[in-house]
Residue frames relative to the residue before (quaternion, step in Angstrom):
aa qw qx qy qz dx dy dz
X 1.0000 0.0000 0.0000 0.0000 0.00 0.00 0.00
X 0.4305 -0.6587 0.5123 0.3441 3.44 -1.23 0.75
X 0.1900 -0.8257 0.4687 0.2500 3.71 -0.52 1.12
X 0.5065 0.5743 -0.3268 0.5540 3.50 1.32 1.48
X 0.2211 0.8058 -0.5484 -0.0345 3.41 -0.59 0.96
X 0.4527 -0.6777 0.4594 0.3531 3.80 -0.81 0.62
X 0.3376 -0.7937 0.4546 0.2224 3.55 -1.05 0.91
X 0.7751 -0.3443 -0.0464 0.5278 3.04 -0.05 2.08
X 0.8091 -0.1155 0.2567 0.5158 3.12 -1.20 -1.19
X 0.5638 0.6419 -0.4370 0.2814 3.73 0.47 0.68
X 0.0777 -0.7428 0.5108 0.4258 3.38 1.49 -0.89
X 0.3473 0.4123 -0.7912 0.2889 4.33 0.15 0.71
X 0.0104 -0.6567 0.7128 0.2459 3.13 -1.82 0.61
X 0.5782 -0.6677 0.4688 -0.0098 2.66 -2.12 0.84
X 0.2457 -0.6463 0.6335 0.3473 3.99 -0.04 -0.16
X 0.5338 -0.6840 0.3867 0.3124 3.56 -0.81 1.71
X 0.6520 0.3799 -0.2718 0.5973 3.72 0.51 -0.82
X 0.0191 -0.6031 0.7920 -0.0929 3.76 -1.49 1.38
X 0.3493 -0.7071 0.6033 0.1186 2.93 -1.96 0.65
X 0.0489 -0.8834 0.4414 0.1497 3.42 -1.08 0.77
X 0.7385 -0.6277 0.2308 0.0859 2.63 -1.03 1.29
X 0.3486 0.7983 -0.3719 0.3209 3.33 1.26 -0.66
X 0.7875 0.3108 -0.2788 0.4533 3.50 -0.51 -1.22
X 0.6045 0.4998 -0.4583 0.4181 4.25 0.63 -1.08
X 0.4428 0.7341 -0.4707 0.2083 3.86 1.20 -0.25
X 0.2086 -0.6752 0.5687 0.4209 3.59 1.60 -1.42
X 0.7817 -0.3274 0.3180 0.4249 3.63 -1.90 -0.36
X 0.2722 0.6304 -0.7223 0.0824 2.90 -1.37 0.72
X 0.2180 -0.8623 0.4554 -0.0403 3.25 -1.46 0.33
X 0.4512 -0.7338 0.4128 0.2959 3.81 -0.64 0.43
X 0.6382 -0.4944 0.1317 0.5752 3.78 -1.22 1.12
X 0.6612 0.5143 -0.4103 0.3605 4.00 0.52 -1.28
X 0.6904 -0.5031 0.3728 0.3622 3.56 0.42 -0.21
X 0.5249 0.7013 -0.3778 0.2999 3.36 1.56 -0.25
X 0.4648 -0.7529 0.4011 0.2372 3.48 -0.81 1.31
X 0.0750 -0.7955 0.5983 0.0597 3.75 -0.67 1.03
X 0.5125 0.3760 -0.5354 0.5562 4.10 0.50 0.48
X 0.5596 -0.5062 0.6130 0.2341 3.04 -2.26 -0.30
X 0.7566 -0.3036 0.2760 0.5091 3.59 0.74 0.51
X 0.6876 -0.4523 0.3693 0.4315 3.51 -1.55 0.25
X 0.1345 -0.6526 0.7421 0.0727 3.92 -0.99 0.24
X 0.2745 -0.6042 0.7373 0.1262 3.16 -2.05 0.37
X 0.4978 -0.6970 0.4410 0.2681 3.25 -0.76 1.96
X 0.5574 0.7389 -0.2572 0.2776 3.11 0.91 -1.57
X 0.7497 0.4098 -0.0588 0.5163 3.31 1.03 -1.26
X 0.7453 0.4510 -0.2735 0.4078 3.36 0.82 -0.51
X 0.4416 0.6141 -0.3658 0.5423 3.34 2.03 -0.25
X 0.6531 0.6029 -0.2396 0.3905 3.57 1.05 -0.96
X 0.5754 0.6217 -0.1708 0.5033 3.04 1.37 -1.78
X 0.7662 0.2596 -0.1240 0.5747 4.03 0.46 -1.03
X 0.5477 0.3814 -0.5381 0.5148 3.77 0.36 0.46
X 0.6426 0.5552 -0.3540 0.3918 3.89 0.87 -0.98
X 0.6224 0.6078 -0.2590 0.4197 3.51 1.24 -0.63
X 0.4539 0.6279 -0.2705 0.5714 2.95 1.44 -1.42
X 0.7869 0.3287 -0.2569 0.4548 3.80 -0.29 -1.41
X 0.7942 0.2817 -0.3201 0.4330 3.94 0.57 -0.25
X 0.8084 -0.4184 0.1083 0.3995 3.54 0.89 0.92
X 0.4580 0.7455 -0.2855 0.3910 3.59 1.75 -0.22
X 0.0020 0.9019 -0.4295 0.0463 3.23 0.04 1.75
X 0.7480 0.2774 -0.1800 0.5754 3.34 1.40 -0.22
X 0.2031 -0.8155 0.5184 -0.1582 3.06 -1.68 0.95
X 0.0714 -0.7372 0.6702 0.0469 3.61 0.24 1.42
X 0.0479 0.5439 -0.8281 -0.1267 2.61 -2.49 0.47
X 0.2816 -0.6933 0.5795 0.3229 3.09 -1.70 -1.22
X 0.6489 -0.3392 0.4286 0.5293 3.63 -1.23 0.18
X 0.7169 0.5180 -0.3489 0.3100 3.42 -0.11 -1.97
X 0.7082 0.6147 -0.3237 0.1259 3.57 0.38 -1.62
X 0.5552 0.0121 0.0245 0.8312 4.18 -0.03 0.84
X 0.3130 -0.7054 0.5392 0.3372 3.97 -0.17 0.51
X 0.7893 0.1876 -0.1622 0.5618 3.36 -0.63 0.78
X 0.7091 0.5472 -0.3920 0.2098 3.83 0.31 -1.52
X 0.7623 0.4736 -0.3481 0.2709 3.65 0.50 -1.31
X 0.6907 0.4864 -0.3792 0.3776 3.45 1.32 -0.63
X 0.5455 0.5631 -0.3844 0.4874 3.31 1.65 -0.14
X 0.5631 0.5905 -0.2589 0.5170 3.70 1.04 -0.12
X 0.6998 0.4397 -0.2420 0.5083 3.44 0.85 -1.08
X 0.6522 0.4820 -0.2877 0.5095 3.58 1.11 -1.23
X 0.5651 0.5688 -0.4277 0.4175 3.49 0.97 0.00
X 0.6556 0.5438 -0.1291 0.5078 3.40 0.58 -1.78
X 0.8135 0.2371 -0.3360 0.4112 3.76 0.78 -0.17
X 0.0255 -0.9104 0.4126 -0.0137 3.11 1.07 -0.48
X 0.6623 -0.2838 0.0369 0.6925 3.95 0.07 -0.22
X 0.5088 0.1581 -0.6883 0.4924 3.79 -0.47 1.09
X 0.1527 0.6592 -0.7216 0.1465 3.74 -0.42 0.48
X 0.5674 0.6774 -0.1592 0.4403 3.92 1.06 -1.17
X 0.8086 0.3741 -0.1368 0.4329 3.25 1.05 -1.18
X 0.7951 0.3269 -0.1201 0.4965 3.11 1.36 0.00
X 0.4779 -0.7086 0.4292 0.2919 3.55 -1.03 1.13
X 0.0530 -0.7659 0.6262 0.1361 4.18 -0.87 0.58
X 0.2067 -0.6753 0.7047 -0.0680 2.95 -0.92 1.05
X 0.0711 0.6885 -0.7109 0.1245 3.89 -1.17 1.72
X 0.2322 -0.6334 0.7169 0.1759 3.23 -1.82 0.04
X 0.1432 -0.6795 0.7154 0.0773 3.38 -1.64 0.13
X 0.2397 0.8294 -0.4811 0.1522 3.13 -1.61 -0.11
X 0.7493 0.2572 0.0847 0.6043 3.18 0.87 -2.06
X 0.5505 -0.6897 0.4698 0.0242 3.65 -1.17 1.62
X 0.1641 0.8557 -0.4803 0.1008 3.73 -0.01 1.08
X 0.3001 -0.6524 0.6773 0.1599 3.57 -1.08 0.55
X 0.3517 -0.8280 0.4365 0.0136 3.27 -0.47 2.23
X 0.5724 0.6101 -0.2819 0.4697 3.59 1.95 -0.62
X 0.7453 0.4571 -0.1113 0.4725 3.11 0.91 -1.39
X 0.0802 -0.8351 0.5168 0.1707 3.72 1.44 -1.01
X 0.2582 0.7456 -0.3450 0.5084 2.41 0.61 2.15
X 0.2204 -0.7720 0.5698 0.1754 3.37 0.05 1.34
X 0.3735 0.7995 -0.4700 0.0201 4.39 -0.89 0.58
X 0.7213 0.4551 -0.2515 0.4576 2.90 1.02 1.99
X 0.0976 0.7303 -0.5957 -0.3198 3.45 -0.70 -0.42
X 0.2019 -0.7546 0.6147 0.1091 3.83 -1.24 -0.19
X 0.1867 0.8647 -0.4658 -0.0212 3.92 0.00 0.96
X 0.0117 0.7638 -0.5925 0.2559 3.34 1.62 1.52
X 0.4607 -0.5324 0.6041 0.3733 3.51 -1.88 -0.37
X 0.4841 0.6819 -0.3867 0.3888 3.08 1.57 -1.02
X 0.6766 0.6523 -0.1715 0.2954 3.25 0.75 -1.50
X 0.7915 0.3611 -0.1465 0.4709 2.97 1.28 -1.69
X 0.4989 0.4285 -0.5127 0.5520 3.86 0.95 0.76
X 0.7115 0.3460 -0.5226 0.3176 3.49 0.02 -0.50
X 0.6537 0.4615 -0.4557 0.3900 3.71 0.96 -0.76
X 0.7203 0.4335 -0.4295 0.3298 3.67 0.70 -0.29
X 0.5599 0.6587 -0.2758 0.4202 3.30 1.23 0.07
X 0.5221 0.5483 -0.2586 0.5998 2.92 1.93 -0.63
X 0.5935 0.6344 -0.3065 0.3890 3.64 1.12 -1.80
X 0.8647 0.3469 -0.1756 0.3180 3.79 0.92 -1.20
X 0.2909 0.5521 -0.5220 0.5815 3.53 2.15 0.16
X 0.7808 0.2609 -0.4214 0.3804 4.22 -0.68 -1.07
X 0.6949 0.5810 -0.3275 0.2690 3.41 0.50 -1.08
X 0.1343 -0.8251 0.4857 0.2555 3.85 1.65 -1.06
X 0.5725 0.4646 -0.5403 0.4055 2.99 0.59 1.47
X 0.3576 -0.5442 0.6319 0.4203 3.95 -1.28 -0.13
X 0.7611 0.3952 -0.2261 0.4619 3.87 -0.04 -0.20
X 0.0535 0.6244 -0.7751 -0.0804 3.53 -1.30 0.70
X 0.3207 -0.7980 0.4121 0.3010 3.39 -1.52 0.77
X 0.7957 -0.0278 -0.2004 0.5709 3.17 1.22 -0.05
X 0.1797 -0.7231 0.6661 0.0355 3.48 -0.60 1.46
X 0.4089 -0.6988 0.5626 -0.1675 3.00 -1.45 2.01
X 0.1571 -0.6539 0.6636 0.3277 3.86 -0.51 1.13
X 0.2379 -0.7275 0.6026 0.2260 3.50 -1.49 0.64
X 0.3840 0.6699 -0.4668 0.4311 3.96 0.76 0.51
X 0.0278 0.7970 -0.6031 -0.0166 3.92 0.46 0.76
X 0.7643 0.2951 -0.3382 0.4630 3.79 0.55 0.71
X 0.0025 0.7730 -0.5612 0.2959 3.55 1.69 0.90
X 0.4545 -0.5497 0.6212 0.3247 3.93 -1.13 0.72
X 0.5418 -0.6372 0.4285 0.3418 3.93 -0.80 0.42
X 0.4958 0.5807 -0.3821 0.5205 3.85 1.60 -0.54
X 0.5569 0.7019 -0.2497 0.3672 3.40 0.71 -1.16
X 0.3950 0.8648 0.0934 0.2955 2.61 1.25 -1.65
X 0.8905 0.0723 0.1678 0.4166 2.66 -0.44 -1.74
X 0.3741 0.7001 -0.3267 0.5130 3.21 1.91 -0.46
X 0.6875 0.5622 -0.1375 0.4386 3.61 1.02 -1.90
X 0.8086 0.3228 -0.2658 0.4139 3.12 0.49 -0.91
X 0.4846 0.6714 -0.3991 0.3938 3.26 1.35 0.00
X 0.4776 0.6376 -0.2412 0.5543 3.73 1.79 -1.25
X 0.7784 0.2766 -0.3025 0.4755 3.62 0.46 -0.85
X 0.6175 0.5271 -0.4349 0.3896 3.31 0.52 0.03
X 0.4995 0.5055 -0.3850 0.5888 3.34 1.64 -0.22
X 0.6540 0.4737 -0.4137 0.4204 3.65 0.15 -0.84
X 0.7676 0.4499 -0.3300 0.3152 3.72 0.57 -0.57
X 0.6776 0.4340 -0.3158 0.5028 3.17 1.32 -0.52
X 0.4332 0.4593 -0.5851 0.5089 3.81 1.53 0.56
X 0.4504 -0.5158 0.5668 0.4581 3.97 0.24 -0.66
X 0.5083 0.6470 -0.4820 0.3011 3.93 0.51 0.43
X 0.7653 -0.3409 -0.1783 0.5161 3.18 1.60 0.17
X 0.5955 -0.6897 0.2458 0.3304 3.04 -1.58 0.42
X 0.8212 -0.1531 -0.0090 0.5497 3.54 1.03 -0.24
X 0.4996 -0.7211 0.4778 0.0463 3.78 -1.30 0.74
X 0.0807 -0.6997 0.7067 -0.0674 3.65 -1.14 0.92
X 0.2457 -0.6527 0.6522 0.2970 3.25 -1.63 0.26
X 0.1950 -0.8506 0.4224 0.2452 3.21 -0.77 -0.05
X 0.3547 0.8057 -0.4278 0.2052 2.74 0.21 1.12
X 0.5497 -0.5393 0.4298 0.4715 4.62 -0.84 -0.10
X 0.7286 0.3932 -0.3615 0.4288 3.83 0.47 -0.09
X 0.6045 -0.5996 0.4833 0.2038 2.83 -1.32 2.06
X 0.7628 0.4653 -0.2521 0.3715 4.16 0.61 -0.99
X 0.7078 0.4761 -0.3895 0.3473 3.16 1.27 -0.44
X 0.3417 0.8108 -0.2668 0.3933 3.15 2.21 -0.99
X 0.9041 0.2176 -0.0904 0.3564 2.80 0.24 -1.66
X 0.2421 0.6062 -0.4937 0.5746 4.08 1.64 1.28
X 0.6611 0.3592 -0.4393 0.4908 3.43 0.48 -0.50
X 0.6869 0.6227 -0.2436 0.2849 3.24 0.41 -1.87
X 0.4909 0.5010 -0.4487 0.5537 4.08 1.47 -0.57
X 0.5725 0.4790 -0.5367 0.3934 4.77 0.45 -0.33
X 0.7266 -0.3949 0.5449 0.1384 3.03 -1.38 0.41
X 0.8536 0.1606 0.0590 0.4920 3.41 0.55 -1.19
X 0.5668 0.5096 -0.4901 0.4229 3.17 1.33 0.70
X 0.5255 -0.6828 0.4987 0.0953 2.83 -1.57 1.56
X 0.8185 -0.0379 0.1364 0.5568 3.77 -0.17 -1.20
X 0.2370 -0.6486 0.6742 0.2621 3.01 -1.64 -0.60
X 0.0286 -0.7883 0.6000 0.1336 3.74 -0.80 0.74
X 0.1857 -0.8394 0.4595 -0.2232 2.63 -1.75 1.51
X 0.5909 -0.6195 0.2922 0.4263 3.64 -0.23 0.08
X 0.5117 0.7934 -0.3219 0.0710 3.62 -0.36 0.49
X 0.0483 -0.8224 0.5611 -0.0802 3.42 0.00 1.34
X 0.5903 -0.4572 0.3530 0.5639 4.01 -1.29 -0.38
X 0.6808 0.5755 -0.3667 0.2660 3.65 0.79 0.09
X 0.6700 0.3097 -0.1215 0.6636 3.12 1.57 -1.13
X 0.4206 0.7785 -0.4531 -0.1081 3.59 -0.24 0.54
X 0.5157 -0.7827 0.3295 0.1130 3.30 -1.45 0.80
X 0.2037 -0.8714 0.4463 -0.0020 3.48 0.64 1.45
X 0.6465 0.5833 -0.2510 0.4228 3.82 1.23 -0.53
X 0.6215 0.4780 -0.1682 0.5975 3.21 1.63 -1.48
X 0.5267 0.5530 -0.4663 0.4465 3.78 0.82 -0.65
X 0.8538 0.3879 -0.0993 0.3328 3.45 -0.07 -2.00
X 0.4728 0.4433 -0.4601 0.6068 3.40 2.02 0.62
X 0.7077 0.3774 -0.4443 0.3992 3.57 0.06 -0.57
X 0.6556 0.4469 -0.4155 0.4448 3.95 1.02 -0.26
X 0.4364 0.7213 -0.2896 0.4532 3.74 1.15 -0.03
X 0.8977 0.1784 0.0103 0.4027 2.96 1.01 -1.89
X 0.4028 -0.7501 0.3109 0.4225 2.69 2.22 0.27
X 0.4610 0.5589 -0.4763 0.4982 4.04 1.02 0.86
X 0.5843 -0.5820 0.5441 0.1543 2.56 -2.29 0.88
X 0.3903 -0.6029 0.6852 0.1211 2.95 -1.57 1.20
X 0.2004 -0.6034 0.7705 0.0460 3.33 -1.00 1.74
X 0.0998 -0.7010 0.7021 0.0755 3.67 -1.68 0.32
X 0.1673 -0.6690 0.7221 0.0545 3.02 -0.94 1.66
X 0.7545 0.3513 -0.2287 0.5050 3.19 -1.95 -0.26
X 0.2010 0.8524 -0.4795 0.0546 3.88 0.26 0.32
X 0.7940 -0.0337 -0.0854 0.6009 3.06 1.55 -0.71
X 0.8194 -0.4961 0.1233 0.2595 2.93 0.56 1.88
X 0.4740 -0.6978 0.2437 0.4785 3.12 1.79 0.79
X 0.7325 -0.2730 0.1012 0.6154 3.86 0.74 0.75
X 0.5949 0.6283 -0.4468 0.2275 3.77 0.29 -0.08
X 0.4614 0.6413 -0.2355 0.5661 3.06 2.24 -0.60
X 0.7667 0.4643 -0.0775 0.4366 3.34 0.73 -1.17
X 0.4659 -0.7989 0.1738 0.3383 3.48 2.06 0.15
X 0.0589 -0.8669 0.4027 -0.2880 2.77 1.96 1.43
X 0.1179 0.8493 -0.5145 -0.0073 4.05 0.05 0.96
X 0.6657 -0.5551 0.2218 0.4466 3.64 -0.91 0.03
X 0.1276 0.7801 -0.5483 0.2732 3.55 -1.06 0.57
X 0.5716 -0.5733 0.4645 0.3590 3.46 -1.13 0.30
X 0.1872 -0.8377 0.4820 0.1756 3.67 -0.89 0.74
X 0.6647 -0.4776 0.3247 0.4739 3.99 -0.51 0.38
X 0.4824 -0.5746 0.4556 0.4791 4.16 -0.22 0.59
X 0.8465 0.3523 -0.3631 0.1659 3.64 0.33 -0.91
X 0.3448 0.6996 -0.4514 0.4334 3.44 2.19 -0.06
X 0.4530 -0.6720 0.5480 0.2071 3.42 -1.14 1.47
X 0.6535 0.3824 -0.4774 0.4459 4.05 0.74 -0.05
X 0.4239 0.6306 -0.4839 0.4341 3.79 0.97 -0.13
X 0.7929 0.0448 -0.0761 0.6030 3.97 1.16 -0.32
X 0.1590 0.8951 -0.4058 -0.0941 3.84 0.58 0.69
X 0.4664 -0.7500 0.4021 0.2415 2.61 -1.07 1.21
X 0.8781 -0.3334 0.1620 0.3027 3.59 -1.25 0.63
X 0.6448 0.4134 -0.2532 0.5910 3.72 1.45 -1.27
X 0.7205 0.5773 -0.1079 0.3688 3.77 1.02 -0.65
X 0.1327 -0.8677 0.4773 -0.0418 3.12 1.10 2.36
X 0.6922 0.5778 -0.2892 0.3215 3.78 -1.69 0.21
X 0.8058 0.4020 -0.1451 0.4098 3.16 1.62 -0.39
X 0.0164 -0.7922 0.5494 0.2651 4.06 0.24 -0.27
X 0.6975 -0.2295 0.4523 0.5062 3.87 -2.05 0.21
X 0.9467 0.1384 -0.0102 0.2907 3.41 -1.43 0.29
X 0.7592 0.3214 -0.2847 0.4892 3.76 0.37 -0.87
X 0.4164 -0.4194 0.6536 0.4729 3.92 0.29 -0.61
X 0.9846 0.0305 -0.0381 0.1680 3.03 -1.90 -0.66
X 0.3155 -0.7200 0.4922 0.3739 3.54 -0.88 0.52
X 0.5840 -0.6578 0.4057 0.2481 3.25 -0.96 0.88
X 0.5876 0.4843 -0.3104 0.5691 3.69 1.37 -0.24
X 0.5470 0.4179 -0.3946 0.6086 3.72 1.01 -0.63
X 0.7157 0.3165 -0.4519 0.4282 4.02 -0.34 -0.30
X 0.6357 0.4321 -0.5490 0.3283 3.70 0.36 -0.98
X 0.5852 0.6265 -0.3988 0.3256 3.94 1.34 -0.99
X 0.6046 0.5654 -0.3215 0.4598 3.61 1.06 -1.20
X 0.7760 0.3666 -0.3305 0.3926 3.73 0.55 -1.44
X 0.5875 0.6641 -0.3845 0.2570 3.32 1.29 -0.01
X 0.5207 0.6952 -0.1656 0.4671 3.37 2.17 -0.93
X 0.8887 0.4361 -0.1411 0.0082 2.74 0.74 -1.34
X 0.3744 0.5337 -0.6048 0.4573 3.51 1.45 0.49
X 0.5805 0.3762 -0.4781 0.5413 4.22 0.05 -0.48
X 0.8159 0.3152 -0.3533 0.3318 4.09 -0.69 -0.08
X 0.7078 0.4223 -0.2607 0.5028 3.52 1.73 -0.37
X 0.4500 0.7059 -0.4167 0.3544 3.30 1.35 0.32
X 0.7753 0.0184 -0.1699 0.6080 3.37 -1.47 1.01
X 0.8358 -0.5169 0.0653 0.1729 2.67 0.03 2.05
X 0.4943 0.6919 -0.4165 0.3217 3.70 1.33 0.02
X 0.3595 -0.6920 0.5349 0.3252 3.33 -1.09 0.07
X 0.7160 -0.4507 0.2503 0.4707 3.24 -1.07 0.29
X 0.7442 0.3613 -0.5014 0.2534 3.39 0.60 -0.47
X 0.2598 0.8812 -0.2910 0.2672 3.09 1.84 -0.54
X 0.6469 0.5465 -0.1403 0.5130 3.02 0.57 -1.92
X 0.7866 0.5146 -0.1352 0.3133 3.25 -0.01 -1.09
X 0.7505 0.2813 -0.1887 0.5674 3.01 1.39 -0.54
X 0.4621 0.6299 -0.3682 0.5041 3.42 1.66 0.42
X 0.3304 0.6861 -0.4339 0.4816 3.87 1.69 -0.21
X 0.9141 0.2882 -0.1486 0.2436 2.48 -0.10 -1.89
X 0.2941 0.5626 -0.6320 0.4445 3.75 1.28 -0.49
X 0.9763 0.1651 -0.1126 0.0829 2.98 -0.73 -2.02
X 0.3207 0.7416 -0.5034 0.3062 3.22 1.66 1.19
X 0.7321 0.1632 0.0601 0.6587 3.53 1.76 -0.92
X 0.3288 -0.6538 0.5973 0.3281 3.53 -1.39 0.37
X 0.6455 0.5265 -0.3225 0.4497 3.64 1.30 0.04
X 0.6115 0.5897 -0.4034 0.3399 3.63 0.85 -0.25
X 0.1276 -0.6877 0.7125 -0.0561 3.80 -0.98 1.05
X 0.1355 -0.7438 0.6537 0.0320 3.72 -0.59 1.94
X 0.3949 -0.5593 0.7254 0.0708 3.41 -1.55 1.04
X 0.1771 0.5455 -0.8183 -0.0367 4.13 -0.35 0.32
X 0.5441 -0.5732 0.5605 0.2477 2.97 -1.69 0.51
X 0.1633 -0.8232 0.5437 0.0037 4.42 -0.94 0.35
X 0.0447 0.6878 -0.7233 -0.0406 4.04 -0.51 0.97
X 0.8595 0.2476 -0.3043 0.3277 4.14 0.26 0.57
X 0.3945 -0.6667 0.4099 0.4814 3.53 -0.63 -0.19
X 0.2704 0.5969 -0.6296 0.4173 3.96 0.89 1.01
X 0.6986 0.5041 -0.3788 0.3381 3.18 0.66 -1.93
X 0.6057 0.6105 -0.2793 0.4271 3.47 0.83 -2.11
X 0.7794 0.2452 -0.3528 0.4560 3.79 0.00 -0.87
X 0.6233 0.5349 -0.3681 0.4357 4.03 0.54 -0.38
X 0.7184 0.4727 -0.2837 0.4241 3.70 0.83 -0.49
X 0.6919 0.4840 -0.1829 0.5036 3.29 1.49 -1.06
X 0.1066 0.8725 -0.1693 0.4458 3.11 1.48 0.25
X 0.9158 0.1624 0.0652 0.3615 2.66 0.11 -1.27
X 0.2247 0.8150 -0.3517 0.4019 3.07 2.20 0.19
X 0.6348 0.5955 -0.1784 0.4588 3.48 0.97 -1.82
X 0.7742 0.3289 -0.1174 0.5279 3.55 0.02 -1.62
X 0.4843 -0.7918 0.3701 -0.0394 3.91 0.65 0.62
X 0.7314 -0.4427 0.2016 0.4779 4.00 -0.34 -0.21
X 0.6839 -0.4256 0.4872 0.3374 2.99 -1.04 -0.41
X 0.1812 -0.8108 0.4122 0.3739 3.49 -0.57 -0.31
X 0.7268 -0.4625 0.0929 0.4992 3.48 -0.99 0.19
X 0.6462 0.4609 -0.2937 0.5326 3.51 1.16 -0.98
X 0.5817 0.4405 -0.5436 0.4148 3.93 0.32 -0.06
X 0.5363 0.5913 -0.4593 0.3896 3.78 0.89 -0.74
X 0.5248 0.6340 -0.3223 0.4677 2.98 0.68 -1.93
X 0.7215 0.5424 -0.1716 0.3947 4.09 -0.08 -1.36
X 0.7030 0.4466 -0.1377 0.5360 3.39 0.78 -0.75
X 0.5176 0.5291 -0.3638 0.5654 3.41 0.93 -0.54
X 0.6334 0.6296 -0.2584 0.3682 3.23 0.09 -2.01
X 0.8698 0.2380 -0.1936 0.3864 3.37 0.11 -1.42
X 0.3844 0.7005 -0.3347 0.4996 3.52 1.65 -0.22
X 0.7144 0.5221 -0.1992 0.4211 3.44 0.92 -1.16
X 0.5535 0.6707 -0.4453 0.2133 3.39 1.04 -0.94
């Protein structure tokens, strides 16, 4: 496998495997109290955790305003500091937060809106440039939309960035961005459970990258088993968009019987499960770039990993289905 891929129609390349950033955000939460991080984190470590990447070929990196409002991109802009250059960043905006309180209490899909948050995005982040700034509102009205993607087309021709995605699961809104000039990808859900065959055969249409959230099924890929989870871990209460999990126990017991069913095909030639899992998705597309998400440098060296050992092959796909099908 090429352990490069070019984001879409931009020519930034990327190293095929990106990290997201999410979880290094820490606790935060929504107005009801509902937890939206993954539990406490040690900055300390997660600076570590994204310089180690850096050193094992890991060139790109999504976050978001929202994430620990404000914290992870202040974290990341830490951890890169002067290799800032050497690597592609990739944010989103969109959603209203209260950085004192760490508090998520809003959404905003103005243009106005979407300079001040990127203006905000490039004070935490310590940079003048984002390369690809991402609406994060994945149910934005398509007019909206288009309104937005106009704005980013303004931001690029200030030099504030270089190109834009929405993120969001609908092939139609995707593909409102995907009519700019300077839109690059689209990022999206996609793991061996949830996959997205519509959003694929748009980004090969439109000649964009397939970001992949959720890559391995928020930890179930990654051999995530049942058990009590930390109050501030957002699967410890999931919220409604957020399959695989139940109130209190961790895992759904139908989602593991699905994992233990995978797993001699995803742990083969030597991968680990999460491996495996991210070897799907290479060889679901030559356009897909998975984000799993990391709070250590175990996680960072075990995900990146898999860079080496490369896709699947065509018959193992072929296999996975199959047993998916049963």
């Amino acid at each position: 496998m090429e352990t490069n891929r070019t984001l879409g129609r931009s020519g930034i390349e990327v190293s095929a495997l990106g990290f997201g950033c999410w979880a290094i955000g820490g606790e935060w939460q929504a107005l009801d109290g509902q937890p939206l991080g993954w539990g406490k984190v040690d900055d300390d470590e997660s600076v570590r955790a994204i310089r180690r990447a850096l050193d094992l070929g890991v060139t790109f990196f999504d976050t978001a305003d929202a994430y620990g409002t404000g914290h992870s991109e202040r974290v990341l802009g830490r951890a890169l500091g002067k290799r800032r250059a050497d690597v592609v960043v990739a944010t989103k905006w969109g959603n209203l937060f209260d950085e004192d309180t760490r508090t998520l209490n809003g959404q905003d899909a103005s243009p106005e809106h979407a300079r001040e948050a990127l203006t905000a995005s490039l004070t935490r982040l310590g940079t003048d440039y984002v390369d690809l700034y991402q609406l994060h509102l994945s149910d934005a009205h398509p007019d909206q939309g288009a309104r937005l993607r106009e704005a980013c087309e303004e931001f690029v021709r200030e030099g504030l960035v270089r190109a834009y995605a929405w993120s969001t699961d609908d092939p139609a809104r995707a593909a409102v961005f995907a009519e700019g000039p300077h839109c690059a990808a689209v990022q999206h859900a996609l793991n061996v459970f949830q996959d997205a065959p519509e959003m694929l055969a748009l980004c090969e249409e439109s000649e964009l990258a397939s970001i992949n959230r959720s890559p391995l099924a928020m930890g179930l890929l990654a051999g995530r088993r049942q058990g009590a989870l930390e109050a501030g871990d957002i699967r410890s209460r999931p919220p409604a968009w957020l399959p695989g999990f139940s109130d209190g126990d961790g895992a759904d017991p139908d989602w593991l019987s699905r994992v233990d069913a995978l797993k001699d095909i995803l742990t083969s030639d030597g991968r680990t499960l999460a491996q495996g899992a991210l070897a799907w998705i290479w060889a679901r597309s030559p356009r897909t770039i998975p984000i799993p998400g990391f709070r250590s440098v175990a996680q960072a060296e075990a995900n990146a990993g898999a860079i080496e050992k490369g896709p699947l092959t065509a018959e193992q796909l072929t296999e996975v289905n199959r047993i998916l099908e049963r």
